[in-house]
N, CA, C and O atoms as a CHARMM CRD file, in Angstrom:
* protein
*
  280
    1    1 UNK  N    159.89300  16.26800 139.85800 PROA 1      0.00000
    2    1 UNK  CA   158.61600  16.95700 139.80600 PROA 1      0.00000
    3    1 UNK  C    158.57600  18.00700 140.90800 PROA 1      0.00000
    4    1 UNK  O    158.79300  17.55200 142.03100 PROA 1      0.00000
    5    2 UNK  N    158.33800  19.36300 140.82500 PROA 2      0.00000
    6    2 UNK  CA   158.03200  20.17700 141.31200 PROA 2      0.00000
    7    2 UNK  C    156.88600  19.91100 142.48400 PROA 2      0.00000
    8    2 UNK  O    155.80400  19.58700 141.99300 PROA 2      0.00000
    9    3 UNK  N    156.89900  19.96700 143.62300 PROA 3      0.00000
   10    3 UNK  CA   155.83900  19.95400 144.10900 PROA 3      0.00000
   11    3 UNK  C    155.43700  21.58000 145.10900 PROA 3      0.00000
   12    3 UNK  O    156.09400  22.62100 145.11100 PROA 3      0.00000
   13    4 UNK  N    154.59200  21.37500 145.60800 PROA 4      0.00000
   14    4 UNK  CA   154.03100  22.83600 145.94400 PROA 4      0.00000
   15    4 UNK  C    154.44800  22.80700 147.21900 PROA 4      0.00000
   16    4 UNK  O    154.93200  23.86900 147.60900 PROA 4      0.00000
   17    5 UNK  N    154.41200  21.91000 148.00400 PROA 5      0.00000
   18    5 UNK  CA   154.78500  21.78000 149.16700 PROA 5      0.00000
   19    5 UNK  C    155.97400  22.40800 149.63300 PROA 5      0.00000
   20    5 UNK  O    156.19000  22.82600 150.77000 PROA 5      0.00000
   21    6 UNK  N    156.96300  22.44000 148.32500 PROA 6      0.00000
   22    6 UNK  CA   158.36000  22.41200 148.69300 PROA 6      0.00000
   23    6 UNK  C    158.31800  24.40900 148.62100 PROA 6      0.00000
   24    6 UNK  O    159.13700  25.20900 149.07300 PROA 6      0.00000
   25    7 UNK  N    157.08400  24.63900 147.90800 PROA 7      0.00000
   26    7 UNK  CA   157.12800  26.35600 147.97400 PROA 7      0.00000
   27    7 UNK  C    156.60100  26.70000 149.29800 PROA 7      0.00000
   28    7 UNK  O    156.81800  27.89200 149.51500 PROA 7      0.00000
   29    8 UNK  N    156.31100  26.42400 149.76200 PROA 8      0.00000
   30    8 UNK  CA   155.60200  26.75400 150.91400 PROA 8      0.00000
   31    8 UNK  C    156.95600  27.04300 152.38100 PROA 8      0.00000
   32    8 UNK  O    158.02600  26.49900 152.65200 PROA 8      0.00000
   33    9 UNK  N    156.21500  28.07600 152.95100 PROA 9      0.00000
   34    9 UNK  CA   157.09500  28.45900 154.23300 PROA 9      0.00000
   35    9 UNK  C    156.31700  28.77400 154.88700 PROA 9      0.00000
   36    9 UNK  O    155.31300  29.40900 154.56400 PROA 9      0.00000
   37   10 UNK  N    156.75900  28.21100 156.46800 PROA 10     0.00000
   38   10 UNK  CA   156.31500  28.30900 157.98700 PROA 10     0.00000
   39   10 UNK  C    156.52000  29.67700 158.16000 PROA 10     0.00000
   40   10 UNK  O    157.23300  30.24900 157.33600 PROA 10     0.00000
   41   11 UNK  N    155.89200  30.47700 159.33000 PROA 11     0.00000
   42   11 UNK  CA   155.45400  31.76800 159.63300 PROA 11     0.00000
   43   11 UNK  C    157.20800  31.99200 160.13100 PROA 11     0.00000
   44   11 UNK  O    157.84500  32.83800 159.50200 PROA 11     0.00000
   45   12 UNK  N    157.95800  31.16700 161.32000 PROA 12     0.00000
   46   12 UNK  CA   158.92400  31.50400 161.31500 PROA 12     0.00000
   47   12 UNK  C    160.21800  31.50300 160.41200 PROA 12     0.00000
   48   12 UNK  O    161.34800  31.86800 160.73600 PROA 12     0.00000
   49   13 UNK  N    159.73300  30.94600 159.06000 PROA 13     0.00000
   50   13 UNK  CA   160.50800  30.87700 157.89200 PROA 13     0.00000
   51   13 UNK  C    160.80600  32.28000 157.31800 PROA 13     0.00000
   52   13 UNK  O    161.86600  32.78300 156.94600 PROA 13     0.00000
   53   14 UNK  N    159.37600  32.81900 157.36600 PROA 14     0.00000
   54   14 UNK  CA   158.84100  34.21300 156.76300 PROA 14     0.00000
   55   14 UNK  C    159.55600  35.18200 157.58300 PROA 14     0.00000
   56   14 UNK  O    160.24900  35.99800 156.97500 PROA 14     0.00000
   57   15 UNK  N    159.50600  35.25300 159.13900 PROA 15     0.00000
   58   15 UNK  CA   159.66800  36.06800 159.84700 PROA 15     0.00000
   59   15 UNK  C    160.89200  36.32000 159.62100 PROA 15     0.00000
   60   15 UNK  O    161.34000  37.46600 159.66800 PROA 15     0.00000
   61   16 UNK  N    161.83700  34.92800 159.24800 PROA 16     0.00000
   62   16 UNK  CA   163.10500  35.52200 159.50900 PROA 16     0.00000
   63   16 UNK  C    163.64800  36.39000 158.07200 PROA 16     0.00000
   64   16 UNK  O    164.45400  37.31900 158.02000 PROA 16     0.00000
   65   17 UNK  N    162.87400  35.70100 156.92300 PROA 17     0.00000
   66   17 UNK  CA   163.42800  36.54700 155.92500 PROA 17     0.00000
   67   17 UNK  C    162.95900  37.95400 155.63800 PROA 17     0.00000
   68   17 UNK  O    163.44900  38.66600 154.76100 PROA 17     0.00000
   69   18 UNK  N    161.37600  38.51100 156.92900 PROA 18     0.00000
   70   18 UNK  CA   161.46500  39.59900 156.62400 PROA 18     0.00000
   71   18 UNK  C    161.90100  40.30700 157.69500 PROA 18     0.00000
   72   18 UNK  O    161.68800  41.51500 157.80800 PROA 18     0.00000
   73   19 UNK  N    162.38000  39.78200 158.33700 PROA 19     0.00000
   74   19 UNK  CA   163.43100  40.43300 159.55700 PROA 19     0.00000
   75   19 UNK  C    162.33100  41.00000 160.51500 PROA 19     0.00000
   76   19 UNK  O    162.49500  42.10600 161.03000 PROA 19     0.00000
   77   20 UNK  N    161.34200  40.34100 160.73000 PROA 20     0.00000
   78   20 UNK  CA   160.24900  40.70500 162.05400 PROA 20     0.00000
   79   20 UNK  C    160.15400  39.19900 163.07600 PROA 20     0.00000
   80   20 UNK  O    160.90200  38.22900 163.20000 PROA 20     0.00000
   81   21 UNK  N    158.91200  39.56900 163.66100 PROA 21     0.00000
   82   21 UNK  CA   158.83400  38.41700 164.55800 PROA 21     0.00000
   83   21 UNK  C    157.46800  37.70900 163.92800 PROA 21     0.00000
   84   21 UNK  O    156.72700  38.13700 163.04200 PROA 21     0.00000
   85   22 UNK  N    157.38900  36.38300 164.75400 PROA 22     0.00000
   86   22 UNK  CA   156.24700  35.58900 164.55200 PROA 22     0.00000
   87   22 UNK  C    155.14200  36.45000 164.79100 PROA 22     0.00000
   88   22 UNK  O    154.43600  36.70600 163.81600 PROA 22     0.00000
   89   23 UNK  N    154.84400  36.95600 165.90700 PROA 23     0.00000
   90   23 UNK  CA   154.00700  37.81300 166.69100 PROA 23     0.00000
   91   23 UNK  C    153.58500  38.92300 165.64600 PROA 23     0.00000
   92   23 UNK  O    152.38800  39.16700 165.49200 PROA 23     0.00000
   93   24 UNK  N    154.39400  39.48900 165.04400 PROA 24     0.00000
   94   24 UNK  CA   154.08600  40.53600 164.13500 PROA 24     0.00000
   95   24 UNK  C    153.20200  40.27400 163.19400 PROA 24     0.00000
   96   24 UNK  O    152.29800  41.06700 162.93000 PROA 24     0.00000
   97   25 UNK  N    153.40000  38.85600 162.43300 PROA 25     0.00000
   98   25 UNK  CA   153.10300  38.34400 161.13100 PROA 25     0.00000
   99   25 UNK  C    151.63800  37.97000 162.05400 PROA 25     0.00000
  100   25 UNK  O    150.49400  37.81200 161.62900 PROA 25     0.00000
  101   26 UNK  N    151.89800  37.93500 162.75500 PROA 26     0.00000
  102   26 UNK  CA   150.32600  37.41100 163.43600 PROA 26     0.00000
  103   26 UNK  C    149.27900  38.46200 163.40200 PROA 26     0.00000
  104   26 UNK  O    148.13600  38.31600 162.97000 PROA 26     0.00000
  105   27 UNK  N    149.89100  39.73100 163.99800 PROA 27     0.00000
  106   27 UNK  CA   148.99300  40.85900 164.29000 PROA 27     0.00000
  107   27 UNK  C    148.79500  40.76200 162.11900 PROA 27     0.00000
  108   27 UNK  O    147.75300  40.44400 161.54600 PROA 27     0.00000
  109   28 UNK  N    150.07800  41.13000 161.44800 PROA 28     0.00000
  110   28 UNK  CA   149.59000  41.06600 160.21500 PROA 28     0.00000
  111   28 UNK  C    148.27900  40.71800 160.07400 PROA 28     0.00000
  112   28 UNK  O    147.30100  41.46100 159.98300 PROA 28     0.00000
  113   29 UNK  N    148.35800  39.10300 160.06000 PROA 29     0.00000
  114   29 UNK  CA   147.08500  38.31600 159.45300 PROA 29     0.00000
  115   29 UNK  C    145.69400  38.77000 159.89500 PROA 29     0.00000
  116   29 UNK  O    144.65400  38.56500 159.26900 PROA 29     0.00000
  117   30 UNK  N    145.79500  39.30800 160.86200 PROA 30     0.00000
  118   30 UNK  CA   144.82200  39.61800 162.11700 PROA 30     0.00000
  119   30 UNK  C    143.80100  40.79400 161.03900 PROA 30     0.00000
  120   30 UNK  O    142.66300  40.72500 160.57300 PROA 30     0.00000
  121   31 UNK  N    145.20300  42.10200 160.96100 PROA 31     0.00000
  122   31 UNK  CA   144.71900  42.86700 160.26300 PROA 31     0.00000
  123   31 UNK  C    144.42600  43.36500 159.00600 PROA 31     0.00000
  124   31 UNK  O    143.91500  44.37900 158.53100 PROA 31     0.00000
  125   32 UNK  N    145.15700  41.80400 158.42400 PROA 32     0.00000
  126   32 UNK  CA   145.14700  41.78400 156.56200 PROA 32     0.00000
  127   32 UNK  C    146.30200  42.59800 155.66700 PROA 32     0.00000
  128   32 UNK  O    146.64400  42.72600 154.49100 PROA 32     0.00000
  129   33 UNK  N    146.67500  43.06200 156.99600 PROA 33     0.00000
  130   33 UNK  CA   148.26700  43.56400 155.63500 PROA 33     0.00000
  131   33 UNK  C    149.18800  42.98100 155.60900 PROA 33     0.00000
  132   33 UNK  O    150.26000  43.58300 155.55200 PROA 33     0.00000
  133   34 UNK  N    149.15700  41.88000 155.63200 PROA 34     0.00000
  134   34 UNK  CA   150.23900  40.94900 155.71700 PROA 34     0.00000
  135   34 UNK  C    150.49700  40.33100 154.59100 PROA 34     0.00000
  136   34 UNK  O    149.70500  40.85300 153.80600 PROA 34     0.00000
  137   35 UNK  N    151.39400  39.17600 153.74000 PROA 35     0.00000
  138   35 UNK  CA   151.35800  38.74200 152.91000 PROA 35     0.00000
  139   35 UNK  C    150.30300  37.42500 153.46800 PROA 35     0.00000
  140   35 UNK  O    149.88800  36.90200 154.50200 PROA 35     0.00000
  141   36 UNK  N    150.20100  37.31200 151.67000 PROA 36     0.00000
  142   36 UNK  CA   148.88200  36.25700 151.66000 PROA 36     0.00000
  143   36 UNK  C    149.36400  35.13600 152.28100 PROA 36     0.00000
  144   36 UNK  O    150.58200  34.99600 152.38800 PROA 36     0.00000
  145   37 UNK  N    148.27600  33.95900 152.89200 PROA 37     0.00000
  146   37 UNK  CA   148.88400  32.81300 154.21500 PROA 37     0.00000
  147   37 UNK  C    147.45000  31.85900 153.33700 PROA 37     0.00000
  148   37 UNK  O    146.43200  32.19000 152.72900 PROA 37     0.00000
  149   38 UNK  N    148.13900  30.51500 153.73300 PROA 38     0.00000
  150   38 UNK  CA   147.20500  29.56200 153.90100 PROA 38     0.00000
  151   38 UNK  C    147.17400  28.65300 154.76000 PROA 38     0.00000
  152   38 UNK  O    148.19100  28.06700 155.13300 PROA 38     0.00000
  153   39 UNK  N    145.81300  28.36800 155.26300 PROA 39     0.00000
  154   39 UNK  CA   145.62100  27.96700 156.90900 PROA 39     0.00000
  155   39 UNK  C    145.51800  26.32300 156.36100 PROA 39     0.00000
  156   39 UNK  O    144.81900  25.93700 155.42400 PROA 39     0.00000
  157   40 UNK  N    146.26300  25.62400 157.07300 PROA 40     0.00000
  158   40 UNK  CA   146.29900  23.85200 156.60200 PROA 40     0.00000
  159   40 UNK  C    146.03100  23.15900 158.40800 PROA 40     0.00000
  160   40 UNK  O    146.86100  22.85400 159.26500 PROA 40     0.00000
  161   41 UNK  N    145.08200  23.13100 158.41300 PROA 41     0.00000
  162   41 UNK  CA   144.72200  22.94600 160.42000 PROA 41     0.00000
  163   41 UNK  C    144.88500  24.08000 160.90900 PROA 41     0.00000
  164   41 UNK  O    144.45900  25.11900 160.40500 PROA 41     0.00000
  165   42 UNK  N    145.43700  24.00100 161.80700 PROA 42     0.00000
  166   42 UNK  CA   145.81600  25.19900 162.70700 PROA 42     0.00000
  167   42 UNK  C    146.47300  25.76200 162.41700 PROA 42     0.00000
  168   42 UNK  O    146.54600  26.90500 162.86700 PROA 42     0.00000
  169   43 UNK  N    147.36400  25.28000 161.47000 PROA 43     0.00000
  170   43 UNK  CA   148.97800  25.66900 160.99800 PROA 43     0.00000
  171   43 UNK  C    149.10200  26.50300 160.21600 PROA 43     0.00000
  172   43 UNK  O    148.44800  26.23100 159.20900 PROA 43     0.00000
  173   44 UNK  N    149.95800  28.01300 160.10000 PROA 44     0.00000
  174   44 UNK  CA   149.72500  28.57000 159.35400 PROA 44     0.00000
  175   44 UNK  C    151.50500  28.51400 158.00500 PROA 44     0.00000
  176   44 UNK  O    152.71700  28.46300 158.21400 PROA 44     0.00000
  177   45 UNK  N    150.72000  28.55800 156.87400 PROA 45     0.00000
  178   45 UNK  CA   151.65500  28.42400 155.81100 PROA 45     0.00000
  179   45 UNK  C    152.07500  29.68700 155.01300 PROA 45     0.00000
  180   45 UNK  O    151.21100  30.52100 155.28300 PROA 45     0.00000
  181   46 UNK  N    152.95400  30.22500 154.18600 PROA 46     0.00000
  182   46 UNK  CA   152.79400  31.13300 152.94600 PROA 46     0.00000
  183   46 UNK  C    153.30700  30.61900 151.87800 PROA 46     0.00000
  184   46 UNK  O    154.38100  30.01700 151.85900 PROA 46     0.00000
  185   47 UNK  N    152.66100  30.79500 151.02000 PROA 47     0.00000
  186   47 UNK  CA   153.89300  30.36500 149.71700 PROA 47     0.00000
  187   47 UNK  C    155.30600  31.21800 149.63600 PROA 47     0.00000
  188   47 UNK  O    155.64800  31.69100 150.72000 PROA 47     0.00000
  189   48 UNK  N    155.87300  31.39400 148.90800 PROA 48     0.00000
  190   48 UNK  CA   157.34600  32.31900 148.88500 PROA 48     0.00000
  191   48 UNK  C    156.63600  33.18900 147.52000 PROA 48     0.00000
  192   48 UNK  O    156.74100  34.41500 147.50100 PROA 48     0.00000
  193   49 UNK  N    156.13700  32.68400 146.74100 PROA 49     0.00000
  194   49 UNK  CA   155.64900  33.55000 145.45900 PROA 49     0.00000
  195   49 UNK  C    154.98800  35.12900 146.58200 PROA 49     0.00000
  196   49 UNK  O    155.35300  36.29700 146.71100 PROA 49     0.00000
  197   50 UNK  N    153.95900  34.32700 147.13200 PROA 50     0.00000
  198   50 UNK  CA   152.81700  35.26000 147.99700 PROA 50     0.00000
  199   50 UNK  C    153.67500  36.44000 148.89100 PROA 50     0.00000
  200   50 UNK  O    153.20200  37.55700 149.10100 PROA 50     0.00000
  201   51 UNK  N    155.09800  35.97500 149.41100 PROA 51     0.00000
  202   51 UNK  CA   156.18300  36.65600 150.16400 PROA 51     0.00000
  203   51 UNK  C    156.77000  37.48700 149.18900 PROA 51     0.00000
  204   51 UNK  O    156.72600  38.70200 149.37700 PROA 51     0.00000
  205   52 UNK  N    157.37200  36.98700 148.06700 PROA 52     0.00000
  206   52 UNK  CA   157.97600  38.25300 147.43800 PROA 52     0.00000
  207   52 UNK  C    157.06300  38.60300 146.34200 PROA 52     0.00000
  208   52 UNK  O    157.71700  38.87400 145.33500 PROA 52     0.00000
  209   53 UNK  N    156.02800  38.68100 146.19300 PROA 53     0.00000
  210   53 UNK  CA   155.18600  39.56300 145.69700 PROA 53     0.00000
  211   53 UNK  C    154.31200  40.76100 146.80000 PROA 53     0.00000
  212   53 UNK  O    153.71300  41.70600 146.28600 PROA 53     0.00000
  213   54 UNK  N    154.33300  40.60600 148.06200 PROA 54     0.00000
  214   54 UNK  CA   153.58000  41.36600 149.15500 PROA 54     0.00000
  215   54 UNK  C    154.98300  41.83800 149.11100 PROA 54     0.00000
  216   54 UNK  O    154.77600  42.91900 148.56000 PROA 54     0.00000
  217   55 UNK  N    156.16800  41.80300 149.28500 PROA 55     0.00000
  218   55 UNK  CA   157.23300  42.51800 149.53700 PROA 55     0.00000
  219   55 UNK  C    157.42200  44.10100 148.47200 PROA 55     0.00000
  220   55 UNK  O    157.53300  45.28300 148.79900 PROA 55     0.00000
  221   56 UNK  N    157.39600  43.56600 147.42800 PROA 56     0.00000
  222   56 UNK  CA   157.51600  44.46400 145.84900 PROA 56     0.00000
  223   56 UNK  C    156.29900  45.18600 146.27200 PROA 56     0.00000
  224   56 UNK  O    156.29100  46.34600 146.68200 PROA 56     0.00000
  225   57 UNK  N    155.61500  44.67300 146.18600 PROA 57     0.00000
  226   57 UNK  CA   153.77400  45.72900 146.85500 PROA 57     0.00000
  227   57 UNK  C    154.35100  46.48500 147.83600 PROA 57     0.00000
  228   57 UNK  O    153.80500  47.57600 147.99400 PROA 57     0.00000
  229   58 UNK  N    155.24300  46.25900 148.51500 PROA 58     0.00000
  230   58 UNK  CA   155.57100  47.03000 149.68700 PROA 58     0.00000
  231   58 UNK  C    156.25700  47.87300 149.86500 PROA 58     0.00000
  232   58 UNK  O    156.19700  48.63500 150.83000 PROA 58     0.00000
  233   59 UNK  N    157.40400  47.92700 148.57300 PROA 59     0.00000
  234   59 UNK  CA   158.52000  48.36700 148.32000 PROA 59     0.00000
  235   59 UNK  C    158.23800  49.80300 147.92600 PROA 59     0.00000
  236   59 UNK  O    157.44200  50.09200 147.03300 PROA 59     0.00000
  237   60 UNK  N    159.15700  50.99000 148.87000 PROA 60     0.00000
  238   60 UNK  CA   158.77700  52.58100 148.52600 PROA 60     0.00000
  239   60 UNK  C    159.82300  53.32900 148.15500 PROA 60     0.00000
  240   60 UNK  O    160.89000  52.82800 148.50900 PROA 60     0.00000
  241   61 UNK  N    159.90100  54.15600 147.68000 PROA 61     0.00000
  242   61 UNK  CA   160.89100  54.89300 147.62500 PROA 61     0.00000
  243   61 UNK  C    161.06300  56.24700 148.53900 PROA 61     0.00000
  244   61 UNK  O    162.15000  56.80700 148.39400 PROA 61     0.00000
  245   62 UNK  N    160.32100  56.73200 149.28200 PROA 62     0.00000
  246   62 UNK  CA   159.99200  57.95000 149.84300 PROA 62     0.00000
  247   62 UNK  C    159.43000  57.42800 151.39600 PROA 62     0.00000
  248   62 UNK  O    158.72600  56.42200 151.47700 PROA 62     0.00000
  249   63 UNK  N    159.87900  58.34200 152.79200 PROA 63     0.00000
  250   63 UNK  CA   159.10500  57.78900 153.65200 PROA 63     0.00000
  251   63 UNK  C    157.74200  58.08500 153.56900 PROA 63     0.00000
  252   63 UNK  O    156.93200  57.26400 154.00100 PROA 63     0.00000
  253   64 UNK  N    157.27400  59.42300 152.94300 PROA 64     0.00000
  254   64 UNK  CA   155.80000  59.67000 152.98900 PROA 64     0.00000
  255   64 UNK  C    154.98900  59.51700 151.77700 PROA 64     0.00000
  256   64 UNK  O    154.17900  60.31300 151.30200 PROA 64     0.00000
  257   65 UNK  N    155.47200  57.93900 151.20400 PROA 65     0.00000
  258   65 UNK  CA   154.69200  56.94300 150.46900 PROA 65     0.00000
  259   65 UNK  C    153.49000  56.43700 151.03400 PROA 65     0.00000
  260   65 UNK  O    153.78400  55.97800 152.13800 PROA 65     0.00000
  261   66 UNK  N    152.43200  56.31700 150.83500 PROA 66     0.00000
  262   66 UNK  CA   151.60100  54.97900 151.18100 PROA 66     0.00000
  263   66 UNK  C    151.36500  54.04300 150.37600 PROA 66     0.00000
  264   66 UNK  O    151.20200  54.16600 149.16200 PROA 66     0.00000
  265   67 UNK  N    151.31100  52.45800 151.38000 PROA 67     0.00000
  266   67 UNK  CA   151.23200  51.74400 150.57800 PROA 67     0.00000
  267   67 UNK  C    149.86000  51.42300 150.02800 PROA 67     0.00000
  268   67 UNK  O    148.82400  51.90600 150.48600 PROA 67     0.00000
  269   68 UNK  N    149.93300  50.42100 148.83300 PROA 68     0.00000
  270   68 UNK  CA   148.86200  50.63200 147.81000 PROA 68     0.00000
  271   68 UNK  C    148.06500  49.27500 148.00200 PROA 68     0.00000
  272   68 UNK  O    148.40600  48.35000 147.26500 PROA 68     0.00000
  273   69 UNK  N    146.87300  49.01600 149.05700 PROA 69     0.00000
  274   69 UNK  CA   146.15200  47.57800 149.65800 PROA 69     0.00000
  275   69 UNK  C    146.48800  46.78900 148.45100 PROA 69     0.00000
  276   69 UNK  O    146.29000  47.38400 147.39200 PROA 69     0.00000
  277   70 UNK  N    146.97100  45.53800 148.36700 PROA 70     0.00000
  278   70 UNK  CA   147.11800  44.63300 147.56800 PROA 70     0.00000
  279   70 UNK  C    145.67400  43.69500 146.82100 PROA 70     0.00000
  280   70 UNK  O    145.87800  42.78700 146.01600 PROA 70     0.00000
């Protein structure tokens, strides 16, 4: 059985697959452009769906793209 738990990744899980720091993903959340998070206590979670879908949202082809608020 599939469980949900097992989708889920820690902030330094995230960080490393998007090649930033914890700290970053923090200011992220702070300022909402981050990929989507869910708060379980203190602890902060993401799904991996929520990661590579904010990624593709993110994805440009041009440097003087902007991105498009999710």
């Amino acid at each position: 059985m599939d469980r949900a738990i097992d989708n889920l990744a820690t902030a330094e899980e995230v960080a490393e697959y998007l090649r930033t720091s914890k700290a970053q993903l923090a200011q992220d959340r702070y300022r909402g452009i981050g990929p989507k998070f869910v708060k379980h206590g203190r602890r902060v979670l993401y799904r991996w769906t929520d990661v590579y879908a904010w990624t593709e949202a993110n994805t440009m082809q041009r440097t003087d793209e902007r991105a498009v608020p999710a």
